[in-house]
N, C-alpha and C positions, 0 to 999 in steps of 0.2 A: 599401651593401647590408646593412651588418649592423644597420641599424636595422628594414628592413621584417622581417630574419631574428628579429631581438626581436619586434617585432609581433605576428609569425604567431606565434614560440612562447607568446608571451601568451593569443592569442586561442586556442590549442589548448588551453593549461594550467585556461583559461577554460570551454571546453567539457568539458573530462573531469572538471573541479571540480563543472561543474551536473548534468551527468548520474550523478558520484556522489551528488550533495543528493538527484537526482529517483528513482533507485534504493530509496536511503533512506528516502524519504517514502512510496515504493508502499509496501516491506514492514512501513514502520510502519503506515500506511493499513491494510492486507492484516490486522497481528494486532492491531489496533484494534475493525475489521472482526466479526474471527474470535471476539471477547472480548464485543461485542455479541449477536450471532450465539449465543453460548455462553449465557450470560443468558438468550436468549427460550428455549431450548432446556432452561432448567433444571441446565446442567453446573455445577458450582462447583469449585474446587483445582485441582489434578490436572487430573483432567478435559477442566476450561475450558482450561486452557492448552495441553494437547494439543491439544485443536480448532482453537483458533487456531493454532498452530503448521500444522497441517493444512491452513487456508483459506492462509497463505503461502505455504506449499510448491504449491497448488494454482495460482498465477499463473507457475508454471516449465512449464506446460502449451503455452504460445503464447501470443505477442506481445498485449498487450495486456491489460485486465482484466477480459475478459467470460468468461474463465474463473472466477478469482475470483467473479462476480456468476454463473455455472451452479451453481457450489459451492453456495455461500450459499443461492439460491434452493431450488435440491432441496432442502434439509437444513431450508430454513426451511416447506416446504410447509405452506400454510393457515392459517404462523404471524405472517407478513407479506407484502406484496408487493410486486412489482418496483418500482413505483413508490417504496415504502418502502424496497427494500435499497436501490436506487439514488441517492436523496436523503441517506441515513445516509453511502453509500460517499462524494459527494461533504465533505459535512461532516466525515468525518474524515479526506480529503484535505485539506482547510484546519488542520487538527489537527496532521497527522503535519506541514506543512511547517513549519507556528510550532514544535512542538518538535525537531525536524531542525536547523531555522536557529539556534535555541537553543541548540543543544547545539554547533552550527560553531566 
């Protein structure tokens, strides 16, 4: 028995290991995001980095990231669109996980 008991606590240590990588990679995504976002908007320093900080804190709204993407859109109004925030957010989901894993 105590080898299935190893197993399981493998495969548990396994899933709370990926879901802190995938945690990670959202909120790196989220002020990657928010840093872009800041740029078409003109913010620099300061600023920018508030904002982005802001588009993070904005994904603590509900499950999922189409909060994050209501943010961004309103804020980017006429300055991009959905189809551009949403191409940018995938791209630097591929971003945030190479320097996440990186950084493992």
């Amino acid at each position: 028995m105590s080898t299935f008991d190893d197993r399981e606590r493998a495969y548990e240590a396994k899933f709370a290991h990926d879901a802190d990588l995938r945690f990670k990679a959202e909120a790196r995504r989220n002020r990657l995001l928010g840093e872009w976002a800041a740029g078409l908007l003109g913010k620099t320093g300061d600023e920018a980095r508030s904002y982005a900080v802001s588009v993070v804190t904005s994904d603590y709204e509900e499950p999922g990231e189409e909060d994050v993407f209501r943010k961004v859109e309103a804020d980017l109004s006429g300055r991009a669109d959905a189809a551009t925030i949403r191409a940018k957010m995938a791209q630097l989901m591929d971003e945030a996980r190479r320097q996440v894993i990186g950084e493992a």
